[in-house]
C-alpha positions in Angstrom: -36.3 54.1 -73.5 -35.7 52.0 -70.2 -32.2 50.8 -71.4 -28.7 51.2 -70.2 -26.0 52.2 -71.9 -24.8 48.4 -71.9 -28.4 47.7 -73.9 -29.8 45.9 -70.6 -33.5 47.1 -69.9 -34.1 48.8 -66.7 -37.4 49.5 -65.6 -38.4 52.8 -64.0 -40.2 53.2 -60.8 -43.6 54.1 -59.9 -44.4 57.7 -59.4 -47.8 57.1 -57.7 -46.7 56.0 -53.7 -49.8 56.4 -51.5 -51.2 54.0 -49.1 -55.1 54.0 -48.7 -55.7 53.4 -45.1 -57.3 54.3 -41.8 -55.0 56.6 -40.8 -54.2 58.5 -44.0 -55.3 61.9 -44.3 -57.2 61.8 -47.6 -57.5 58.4 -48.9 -59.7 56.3 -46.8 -61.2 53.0 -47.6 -64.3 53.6 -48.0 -66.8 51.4 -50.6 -67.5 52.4 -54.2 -65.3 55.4 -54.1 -62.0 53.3 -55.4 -61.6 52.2 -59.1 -58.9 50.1 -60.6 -57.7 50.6 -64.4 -56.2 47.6 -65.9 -54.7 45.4 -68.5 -55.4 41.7 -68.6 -52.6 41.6 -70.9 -50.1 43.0 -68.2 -49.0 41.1 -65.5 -48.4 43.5 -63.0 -52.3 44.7 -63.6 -53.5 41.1 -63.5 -52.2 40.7 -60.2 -54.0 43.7 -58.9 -57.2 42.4 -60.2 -56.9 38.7 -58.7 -56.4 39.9 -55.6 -59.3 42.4 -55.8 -61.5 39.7 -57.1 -59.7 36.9 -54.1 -60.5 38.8 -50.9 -64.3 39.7 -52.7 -63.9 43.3 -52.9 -65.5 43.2 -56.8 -68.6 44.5 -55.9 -66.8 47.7 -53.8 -63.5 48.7 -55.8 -64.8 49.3 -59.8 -63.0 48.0 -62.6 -62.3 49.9 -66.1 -60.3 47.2 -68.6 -57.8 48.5 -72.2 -57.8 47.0 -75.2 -54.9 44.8 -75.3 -53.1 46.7 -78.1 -51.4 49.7 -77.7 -52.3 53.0 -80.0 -51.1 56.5 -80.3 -52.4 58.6 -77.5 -52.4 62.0 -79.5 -53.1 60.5 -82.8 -53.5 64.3 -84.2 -50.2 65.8 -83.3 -47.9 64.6 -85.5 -44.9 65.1 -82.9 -45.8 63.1 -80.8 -45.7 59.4 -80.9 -46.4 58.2 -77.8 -48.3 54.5 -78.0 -49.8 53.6 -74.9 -53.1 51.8 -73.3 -56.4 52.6 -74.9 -59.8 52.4 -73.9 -62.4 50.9 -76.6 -66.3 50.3 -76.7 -67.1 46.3 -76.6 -67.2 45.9 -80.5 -64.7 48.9 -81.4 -61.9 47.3 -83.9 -58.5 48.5 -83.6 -56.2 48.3 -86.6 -52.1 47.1 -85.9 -49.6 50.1 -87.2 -48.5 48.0 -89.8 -52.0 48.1 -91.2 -52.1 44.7 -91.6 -53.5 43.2 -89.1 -56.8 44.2 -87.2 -58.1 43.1 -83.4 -61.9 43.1 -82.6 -61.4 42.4 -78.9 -64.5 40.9 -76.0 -63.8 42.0 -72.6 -63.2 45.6 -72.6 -64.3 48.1 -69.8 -64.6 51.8 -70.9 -64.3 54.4 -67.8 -67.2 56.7 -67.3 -66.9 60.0 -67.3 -68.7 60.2 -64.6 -65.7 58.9 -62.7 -63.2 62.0 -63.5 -65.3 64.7 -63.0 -67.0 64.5 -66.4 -63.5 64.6 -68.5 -63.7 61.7 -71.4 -60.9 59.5 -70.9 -60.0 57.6 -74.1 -56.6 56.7 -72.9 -54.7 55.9 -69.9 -52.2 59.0 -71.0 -55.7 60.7 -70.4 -55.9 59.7 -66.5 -52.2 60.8 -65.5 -52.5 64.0 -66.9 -55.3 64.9 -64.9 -53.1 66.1 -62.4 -49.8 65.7 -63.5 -46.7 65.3 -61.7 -44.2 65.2 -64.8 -44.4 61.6 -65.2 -43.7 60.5 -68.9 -44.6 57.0 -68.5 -48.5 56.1 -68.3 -48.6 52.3 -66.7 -51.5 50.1 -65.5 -52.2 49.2 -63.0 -54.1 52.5 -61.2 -55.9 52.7 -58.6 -57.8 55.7 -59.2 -59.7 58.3 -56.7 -62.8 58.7 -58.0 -63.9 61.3 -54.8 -60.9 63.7 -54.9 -60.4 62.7 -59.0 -56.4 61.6 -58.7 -54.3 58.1 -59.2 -53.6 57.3 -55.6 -51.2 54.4 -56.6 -49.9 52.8 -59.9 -47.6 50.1 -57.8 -49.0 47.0 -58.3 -46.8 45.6 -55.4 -48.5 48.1 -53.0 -52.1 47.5 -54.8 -51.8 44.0 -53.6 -50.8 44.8 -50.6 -53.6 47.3 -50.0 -56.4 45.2 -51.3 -54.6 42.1 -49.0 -55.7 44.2 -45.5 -57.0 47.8 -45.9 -60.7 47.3 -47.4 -61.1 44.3 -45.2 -64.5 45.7 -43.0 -66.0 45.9 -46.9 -64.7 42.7 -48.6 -66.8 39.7 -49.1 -63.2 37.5 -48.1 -61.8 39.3 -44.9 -60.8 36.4 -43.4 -58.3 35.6 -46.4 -55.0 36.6 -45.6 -52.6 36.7 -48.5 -49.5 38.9 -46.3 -49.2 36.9 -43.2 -47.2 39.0 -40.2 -45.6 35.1 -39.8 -44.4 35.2 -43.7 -43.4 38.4 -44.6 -39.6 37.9 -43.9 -40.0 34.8 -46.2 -41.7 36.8 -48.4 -39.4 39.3 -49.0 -36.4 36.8 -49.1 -38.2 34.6 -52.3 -39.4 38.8 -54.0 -35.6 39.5 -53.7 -34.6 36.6 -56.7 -37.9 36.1 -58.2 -38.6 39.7 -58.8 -35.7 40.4 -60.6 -34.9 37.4 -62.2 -38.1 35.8 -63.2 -40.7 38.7 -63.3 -38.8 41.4 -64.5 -36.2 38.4 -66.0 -38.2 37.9 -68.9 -38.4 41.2 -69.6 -34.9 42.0 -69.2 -34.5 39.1 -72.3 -36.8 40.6 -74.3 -35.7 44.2 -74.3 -32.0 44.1 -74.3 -30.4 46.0 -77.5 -27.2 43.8 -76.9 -25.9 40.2 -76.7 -24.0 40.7 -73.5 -27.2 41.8 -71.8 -29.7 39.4 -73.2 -27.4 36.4 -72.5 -27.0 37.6 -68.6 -30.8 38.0 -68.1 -31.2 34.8 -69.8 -28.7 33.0 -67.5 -30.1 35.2 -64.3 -34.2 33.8 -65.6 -33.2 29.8 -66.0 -31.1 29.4 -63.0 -33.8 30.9 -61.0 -36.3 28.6 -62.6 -33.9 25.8 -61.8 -34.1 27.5 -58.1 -37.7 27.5 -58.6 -38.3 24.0 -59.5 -36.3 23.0 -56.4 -38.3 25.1 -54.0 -41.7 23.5 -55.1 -40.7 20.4 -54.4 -40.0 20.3 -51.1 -43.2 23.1 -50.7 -46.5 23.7 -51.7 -46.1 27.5 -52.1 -43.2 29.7 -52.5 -42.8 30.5 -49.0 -44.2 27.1 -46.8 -47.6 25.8 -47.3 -49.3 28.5 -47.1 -50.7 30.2 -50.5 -49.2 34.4 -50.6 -48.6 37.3 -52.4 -45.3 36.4 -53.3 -47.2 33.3 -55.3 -49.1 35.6 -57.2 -46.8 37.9 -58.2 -45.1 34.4 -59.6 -48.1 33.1 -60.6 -49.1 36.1 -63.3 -45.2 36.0 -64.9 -45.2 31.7 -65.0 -48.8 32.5 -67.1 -47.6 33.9 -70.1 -44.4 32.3 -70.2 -45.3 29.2 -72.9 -47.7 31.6 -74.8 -45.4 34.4 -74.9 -42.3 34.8 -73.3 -40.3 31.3 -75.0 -41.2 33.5 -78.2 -41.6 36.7 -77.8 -39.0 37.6 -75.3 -36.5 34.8 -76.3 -36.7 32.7 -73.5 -36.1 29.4 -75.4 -34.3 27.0 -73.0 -37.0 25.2 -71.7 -40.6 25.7 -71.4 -42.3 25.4 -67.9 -43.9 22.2 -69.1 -40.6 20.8 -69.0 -40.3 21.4 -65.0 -42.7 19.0 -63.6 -43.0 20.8 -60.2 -43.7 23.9 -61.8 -46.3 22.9 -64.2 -47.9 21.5 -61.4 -47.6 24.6 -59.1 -48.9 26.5 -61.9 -51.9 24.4 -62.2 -52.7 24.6 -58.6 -52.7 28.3 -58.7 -55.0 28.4 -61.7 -57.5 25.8 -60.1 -57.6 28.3 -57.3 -60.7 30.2 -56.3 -61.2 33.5 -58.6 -57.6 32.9 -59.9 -59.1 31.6 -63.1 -61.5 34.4 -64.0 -58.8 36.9 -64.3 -56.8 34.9 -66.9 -57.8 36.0 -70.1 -55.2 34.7 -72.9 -56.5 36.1 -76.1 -56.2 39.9 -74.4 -52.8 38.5 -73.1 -51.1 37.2 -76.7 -52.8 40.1 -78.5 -51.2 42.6 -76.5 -47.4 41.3 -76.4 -47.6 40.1 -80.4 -49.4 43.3 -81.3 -47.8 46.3 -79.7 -44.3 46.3 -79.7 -43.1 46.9 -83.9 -39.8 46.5 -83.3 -40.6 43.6 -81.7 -43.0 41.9 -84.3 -43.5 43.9 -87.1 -46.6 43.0 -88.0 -48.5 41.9 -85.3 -49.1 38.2 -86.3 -50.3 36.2 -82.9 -49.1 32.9 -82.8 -51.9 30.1 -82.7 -50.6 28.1 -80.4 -50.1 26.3 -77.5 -53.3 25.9 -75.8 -51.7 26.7 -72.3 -55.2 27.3 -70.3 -56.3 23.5 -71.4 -53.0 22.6 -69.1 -53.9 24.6 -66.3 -56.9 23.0 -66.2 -55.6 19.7 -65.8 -55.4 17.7 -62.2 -52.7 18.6 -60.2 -50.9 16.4 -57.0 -50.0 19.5 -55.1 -52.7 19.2 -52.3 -52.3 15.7 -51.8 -48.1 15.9 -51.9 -47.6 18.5 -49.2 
């Protein structure tokens, strides 16, 4: 488990580092021979895919989706109990461990065969150990190799990064850049808080196995919202007035947190509605071109509600609130700055 000895959660790093480019050796960008594997349940997957679908490469990079709740991966070896990311055919019904509750989920994206070198791959699990390098921990987002049949990267960070500037002679949106050489130094100062207090924040409230740590990651995920909130009113964007990576990264953690994270992960001080700079931040970043198409809430609640037992034992998704009617409200954000 990715938990201290003090019960806070600590998340391991990616084990997948390479850099599709130009200049590297093997993986060059090249059309159609990239595919991405995602959740649109996980954040760091979503933000892959937005900016995938942002800068137009949709048509050049492939897309494989999971079913939002998890399952065993070797559901006939009693030994192992490993629940992770599974792949499911449009109508396929998946059934909660607690046997209670079952999830007939739209939206799905199977991976051809074709793409592995004929293998079937019914689970992410599946795609690692193709060629694996002792990693235990099978994650989405992957960007996936389908010439030399290998997971080049599984950091979304990079991903973005990669998608931002690297397939720009094939993207339909070259001239969008997300990672300006002029913001990168803000960029990195506003990732060093909101990474680990706000995107990884929630999560180090919902998985804490102690008070102590809960209650620091809880204090650590409001006062940077209070930080937050301060920020967008005196700027557009997170870094100026100019829309970046670091926003997205934000944007895909801010999403869930009414639906979810006030719930789920405990995170019950206030709700973003309650910041009005936020709400309307958030809004803005919704109403944004190809932003919305990558926001898919039912796969999002399922997933949290559904595949964590300890968590909610028997998968019951709460109904409400309706937190994609919001987003789709007007916002004052272009007209204020």
């Amino acid at each position: 488990a990715e938990v201290s000895k003090n019960g806070a959660f600590v998340r391991k790093e990616s084990t997948y580092r390479e850099f599709v480019s130009p200049d590297h050796p093997v993986f060059k960008p090249e059309a159609n021979r990239y595919h991405l594997i995602i959740s649109y349940a996980c954040p760091w997957a979503n933000r892959a895919l937005c900016v995938r679908n942002m800068k137009g490469l949709d048509k050049v990079i492939g897309l494989s989706v999971v079913h939002p709740t998890w399952q065993r991966t070797r559901p006939n070896d009693e030994n192992d109990t490993h629940c992770g990311w599974t792949f499911t055919k449009p109508d396929e019904e998946l059934i909660h461990p607690s046997g209670k509750t079952k999830f007939n989920i739209k939206a799905t994206i199977e991976m051809s065969p074709e793409l592995t070198g004929g293998k079937e791959i019914k689970y992410v699990r599946d795609i690692y150990e193709l060629h694996d390098n002792g990693t235990k921990k099978y994650t989405v987002p992957i960007l996936f190799d389908t010439k030399t049949k290998q997971i080049v990267n599984n950091e979304s960070s990079e991903i973005i990064v990669m998608f931002n500037s690297a397939f720009n002679n094939i993207a339909e949106n070259p001239d969008l850049d997300l990672n300006p050489d002029s913001l990168l130094e803000k960029q990195k100062a506003v990732d060093e808080w909101i990474y680990p207090n706000i995107n990884n924040g929630v999560y180090r409230c919902g998985f804490a196995t102690t008070q102590e740590a809960y209650e620091t990651a809880f204090d650590d995920l409001f006062s940077s919202l209070d930080r937050l909130e301060k920020v967008l009113g005196e700027s557009r964007y997170v870094t100026g007035n100019t829309l970046t990576l670091s926003d997205i990264r934000l944007f895909m953690t801010l999403v869930r947190f009414d639906e979810v994270y006030v719930v789920y992960f405990k995170t019950n001080k206030n709700r973003l509605v309650d910041y009005p700079n936020i709400r309307q931040y958030c809004r803005d970043i919704y109403q944004t071109p190809h932003v919305a198409e990558v926001i898919n809430m039912e796969h999002i609640k399922v997933h949290y509600y559904s595949s964590h037992p300890t968590l909610n034992a028997y998968g019951i998704v709460p109904k409400g609130p309706d937190v994609i009617e919001e987003l789709k409200q007007p916002h004052d954000r272009a007209t204020k700055f």
